[in-house]
N, CA and C atoms as a LAMMPS dump frame, in Angstrom:
ITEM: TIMESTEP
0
ITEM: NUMBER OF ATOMS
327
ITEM: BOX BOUNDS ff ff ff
-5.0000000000000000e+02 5.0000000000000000e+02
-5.0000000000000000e+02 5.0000000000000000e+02
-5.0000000000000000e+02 5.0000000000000000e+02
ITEM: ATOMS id mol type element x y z
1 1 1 N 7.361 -22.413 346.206
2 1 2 C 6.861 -22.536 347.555
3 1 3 C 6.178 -23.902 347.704
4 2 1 N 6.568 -24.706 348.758
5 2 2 C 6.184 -26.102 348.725
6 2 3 C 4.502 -25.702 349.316
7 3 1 N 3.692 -26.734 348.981
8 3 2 C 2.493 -26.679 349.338
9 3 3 C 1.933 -27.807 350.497
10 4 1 N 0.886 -27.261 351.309
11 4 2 C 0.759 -27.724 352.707
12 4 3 C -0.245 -28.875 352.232
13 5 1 N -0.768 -28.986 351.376
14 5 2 C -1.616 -30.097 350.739
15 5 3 C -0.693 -31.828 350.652
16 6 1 N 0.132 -31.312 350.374
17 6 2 C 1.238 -31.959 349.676
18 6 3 C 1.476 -32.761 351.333
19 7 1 N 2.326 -31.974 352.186
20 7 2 C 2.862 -32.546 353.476
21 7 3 C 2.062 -33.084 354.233
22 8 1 N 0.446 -32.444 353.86
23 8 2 C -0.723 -32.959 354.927
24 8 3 C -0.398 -34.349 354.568
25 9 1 N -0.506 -34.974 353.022
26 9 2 C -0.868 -36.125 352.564
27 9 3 C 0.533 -37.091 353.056
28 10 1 N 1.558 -36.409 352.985
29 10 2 C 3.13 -37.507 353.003
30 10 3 C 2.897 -37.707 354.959
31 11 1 N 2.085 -37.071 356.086
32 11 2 C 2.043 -37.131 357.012
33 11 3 C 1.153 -38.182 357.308
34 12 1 N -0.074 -38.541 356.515
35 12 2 C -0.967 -39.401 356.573
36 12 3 C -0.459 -40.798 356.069
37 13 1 N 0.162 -40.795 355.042
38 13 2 C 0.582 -41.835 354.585
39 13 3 C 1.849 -42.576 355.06
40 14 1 N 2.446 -41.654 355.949
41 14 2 C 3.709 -42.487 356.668
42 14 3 C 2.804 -43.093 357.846
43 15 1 N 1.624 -42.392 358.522
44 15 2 C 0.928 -43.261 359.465
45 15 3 C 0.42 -43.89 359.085
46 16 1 N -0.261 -44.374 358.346
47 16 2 C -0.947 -45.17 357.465
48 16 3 C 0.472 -46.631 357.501
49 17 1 N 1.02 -45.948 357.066
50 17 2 C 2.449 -47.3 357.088
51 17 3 C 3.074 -47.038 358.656
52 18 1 N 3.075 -46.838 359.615
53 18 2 C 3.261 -47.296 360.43
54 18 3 C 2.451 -48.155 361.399
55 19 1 N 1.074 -47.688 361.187
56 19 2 C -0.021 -48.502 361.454
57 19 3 C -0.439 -49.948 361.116
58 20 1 N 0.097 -50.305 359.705
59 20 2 C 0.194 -51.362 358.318
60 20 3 C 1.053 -52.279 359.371
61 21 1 N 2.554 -51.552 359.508
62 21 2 C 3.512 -51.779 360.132
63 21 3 C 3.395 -52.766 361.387
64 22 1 N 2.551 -52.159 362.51
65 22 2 C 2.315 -52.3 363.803
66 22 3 C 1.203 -54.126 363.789
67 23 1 N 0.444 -53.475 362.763
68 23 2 C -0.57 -55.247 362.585
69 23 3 C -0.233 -56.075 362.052
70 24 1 N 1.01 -55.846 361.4
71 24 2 C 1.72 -56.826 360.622
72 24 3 C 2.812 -57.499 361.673
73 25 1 N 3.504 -56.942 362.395
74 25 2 C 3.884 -57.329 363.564
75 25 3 C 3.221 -58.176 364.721
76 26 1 N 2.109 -57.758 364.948
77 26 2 C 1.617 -58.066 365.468
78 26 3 C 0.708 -59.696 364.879
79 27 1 N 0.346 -59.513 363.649
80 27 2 C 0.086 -60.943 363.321
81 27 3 C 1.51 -61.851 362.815
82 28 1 N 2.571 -61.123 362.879
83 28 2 C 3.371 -62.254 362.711
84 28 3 C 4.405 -62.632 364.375
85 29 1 N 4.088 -62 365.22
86 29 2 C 4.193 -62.459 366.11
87 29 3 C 3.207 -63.632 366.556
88 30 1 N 1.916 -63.384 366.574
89 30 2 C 1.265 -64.267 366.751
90 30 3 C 0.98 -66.006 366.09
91 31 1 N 1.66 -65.602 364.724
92 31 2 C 1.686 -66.38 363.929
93 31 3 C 2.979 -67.109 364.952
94 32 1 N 3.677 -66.962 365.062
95 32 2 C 5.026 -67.5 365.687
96 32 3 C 5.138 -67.885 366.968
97 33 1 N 3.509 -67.398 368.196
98 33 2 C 3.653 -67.807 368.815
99 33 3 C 2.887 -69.259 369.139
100 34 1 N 2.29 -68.889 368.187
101 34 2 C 0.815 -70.483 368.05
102 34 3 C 1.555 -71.121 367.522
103 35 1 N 2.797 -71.446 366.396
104 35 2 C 3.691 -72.481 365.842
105 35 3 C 4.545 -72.743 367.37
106 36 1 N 5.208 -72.149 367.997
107 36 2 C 5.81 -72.711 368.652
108 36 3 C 5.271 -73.799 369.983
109 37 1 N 3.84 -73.278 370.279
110 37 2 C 2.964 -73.675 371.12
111 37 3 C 2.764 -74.765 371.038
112 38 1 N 2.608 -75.052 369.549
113 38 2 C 2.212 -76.198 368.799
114 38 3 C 3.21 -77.435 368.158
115 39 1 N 4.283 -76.586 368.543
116 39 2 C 5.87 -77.418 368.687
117 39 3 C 5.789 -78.174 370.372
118 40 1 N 5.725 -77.013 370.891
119 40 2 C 5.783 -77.541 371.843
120 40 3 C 5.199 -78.677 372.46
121 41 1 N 3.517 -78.93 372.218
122 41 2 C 2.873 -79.806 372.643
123 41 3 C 3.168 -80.927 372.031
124 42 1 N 3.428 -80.763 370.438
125 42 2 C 4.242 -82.235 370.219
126 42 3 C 5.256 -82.913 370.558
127 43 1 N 6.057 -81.956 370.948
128 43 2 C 7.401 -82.548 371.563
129 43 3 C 6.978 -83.077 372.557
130 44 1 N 6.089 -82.8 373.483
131 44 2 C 5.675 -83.263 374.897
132 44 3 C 5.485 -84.43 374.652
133 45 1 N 4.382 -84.752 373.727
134 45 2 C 3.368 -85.972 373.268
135 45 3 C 4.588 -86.816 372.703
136 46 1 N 5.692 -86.565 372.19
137 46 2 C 6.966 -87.539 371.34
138 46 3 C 7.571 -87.76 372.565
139 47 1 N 8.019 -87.181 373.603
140 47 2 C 8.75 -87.027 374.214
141 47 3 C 8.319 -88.273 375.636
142 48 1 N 6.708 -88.383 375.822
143 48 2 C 6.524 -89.415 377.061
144 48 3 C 6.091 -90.722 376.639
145 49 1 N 6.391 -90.881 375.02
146 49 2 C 5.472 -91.859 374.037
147 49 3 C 7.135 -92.274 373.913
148 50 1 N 8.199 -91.764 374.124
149 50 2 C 9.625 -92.314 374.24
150 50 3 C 10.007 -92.959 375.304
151 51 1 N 9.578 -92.129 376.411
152 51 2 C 10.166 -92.611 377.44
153 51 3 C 8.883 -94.105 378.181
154 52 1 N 7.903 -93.928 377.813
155 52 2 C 6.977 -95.526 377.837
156 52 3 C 8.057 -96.599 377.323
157 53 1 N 8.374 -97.091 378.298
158 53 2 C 8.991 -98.439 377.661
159 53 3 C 8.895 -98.992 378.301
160 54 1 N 9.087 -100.62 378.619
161 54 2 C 8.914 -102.164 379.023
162 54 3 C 8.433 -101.615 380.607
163 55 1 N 9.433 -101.355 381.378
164 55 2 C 8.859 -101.323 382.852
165 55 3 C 8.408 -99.616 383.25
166 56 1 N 8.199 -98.966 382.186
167 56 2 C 8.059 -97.533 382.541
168 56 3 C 7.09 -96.742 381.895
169 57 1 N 6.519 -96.315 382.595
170 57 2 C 4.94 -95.377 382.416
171 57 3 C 4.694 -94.027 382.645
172 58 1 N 4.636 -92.677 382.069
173 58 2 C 4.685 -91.904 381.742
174 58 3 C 3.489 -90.945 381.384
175 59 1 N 2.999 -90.162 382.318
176 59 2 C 1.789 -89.44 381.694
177 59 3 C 1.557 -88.328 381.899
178 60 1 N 1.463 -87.151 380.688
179 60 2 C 0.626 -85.771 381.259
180 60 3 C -0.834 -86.201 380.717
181 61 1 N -1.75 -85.575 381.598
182 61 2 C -3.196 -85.404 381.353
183 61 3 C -3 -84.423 380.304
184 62 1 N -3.778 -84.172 378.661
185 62 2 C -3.97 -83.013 378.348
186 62 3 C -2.732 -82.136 377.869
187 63 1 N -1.907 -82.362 377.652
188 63 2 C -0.61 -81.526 377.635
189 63 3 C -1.237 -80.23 376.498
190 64 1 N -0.991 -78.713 377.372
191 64 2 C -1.421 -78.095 376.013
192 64 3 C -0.429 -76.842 376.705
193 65 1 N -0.36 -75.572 375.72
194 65 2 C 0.788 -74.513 375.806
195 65 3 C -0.307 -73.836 375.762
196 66 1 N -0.003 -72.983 377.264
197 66 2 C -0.709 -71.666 377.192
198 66 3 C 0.045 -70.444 377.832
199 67 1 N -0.421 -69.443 377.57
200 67 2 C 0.37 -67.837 378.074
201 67 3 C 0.461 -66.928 377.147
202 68 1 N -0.07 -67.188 376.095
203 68 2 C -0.45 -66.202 374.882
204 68 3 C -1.134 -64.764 375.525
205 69 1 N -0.132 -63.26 375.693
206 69 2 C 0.744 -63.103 374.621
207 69 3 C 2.409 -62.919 374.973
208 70 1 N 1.656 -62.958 376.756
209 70 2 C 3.665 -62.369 377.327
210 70 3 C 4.395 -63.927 377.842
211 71 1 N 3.7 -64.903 377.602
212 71 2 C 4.653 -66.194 378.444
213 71 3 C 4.062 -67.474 377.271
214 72 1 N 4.874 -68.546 377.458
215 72 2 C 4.499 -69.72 376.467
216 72 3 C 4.89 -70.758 378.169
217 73 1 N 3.949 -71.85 378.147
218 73 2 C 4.516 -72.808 378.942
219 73 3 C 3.513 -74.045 378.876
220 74 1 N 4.182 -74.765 379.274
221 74 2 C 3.557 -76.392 379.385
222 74 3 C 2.155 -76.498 380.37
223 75 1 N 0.957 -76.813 380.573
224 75 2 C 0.314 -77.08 381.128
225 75 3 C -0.655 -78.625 381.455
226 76 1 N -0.045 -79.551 382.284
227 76 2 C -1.027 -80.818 382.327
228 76 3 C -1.692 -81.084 383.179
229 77 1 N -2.896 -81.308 383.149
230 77 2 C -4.134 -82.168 383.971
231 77 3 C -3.528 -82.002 385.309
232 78 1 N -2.62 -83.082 385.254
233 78 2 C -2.444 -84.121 386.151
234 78 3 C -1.1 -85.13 385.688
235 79 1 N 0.12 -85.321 386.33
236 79 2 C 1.269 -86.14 385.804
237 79 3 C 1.139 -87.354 386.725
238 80 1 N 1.977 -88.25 385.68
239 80 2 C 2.162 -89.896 386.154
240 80 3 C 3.306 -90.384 386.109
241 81 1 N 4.113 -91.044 387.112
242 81 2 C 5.232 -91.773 386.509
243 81 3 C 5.619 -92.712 387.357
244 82 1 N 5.771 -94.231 386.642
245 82 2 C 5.694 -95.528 387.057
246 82 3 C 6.97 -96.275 386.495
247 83 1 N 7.586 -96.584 387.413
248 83 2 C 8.892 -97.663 386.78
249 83 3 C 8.65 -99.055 387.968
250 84 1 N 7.883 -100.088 386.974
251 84 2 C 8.001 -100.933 387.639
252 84 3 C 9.036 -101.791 388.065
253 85 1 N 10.074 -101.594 387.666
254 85 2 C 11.184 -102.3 387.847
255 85 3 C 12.369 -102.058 389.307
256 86 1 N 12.157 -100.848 389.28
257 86 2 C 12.585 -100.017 390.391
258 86 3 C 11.332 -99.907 391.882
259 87 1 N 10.209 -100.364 391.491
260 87 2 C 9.162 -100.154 392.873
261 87 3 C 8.853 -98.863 392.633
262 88 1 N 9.363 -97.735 391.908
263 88 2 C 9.159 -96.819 392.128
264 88 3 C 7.459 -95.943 391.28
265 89 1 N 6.439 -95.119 392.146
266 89 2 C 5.549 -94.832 391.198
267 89 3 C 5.18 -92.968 392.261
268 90 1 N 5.003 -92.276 391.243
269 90 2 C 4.571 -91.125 391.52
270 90 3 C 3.529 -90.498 391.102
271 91 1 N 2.639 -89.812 391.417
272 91 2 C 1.054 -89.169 391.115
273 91 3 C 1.279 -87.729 391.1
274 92 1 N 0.739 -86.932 390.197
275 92 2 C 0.509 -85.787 391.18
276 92 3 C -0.504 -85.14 390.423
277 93 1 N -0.963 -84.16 391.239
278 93 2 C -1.878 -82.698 390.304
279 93 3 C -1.277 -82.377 389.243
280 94 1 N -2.193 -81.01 389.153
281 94 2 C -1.641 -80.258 388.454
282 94 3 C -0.236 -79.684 387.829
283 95 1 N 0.274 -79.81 386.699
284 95 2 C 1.787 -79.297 386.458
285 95 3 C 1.379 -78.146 385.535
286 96 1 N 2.525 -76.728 385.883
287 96 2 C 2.597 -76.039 385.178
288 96 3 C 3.752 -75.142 385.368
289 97 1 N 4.107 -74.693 384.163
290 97 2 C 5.662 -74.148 383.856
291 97 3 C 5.075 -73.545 382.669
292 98 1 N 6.239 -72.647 383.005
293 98 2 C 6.044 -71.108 382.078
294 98 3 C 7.635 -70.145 381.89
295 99 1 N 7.871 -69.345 380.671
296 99 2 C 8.822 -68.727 380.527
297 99 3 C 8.248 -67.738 379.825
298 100 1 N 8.678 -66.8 380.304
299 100 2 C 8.321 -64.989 380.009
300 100 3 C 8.991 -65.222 378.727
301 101 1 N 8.28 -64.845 377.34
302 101 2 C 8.47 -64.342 376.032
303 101 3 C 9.778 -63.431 375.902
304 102 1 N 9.898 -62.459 376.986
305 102 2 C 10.601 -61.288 376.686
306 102 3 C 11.807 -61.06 377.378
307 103 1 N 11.832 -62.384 378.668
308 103 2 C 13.033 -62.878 379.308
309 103 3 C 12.935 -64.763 379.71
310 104 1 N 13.381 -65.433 378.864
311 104 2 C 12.661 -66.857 378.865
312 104 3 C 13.697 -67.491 379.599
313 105 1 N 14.988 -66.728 380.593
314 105 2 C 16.005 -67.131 381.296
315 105 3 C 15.683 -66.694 382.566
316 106 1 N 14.431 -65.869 382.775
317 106 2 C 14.818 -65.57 384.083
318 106 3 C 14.666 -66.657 385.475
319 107 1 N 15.375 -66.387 386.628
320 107 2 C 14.469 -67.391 387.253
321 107 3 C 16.271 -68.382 387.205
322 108 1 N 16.492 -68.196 386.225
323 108 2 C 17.821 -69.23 386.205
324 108 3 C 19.297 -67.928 386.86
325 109 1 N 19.772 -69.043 387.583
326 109 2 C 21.208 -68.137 388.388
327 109 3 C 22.651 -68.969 388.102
């Protein structure tokens, strides 16, 4: 006759590991979303430190990734962009862009 001691304990210990389970997920999501965040802002920072050249000027205020835990997106100050060669120069506020974690296409048709 199997004993109820026995099943109490194999019932505790599968929650016990699903619980283990759930924070481990959960910090390696997080782990993955602060690396990419942190991809991201460099690429930004490589990306307007490229396009600066001879007649052309380029700026986010601040570039940093926020939306931790359902969205990741770009956030700056304030943008700049100057091509002296062309006459052309633009100012503006605030920029911000964002893509849902769990659908990072939507929005596109």
């Amino acid at each position: 006759m199997p004993s109820r001691k026995r099943a109490k304990r194999s019932f505790s210990r599968r929650f016990l590991l699903f619980g283990l389970f759930i924070v481990l997920a959960i910090l390696a999501y997080t782990g993955a979303w602060f690396y990419a965040a942190d991809t991201l802002e460099r690429r930004t920072i490589t990306a307007i430190e490229d396009l600066n050249t001879n007649q052309q000027r380029v700026n986010c205020e601040e570039p940093t990734a926020r939306g931790y835990p359902f969205r990741i997106g770009l956030f700056c100050r304030s943008v700049f962009f100057e091509n002296a060669g062309e006459g052309i120069s633009v100012s503006a506020g605030a920029f911000r862009s964002a893509a849902q974690v769990y659908q990072p296409t939507r929005g596109r048709r």
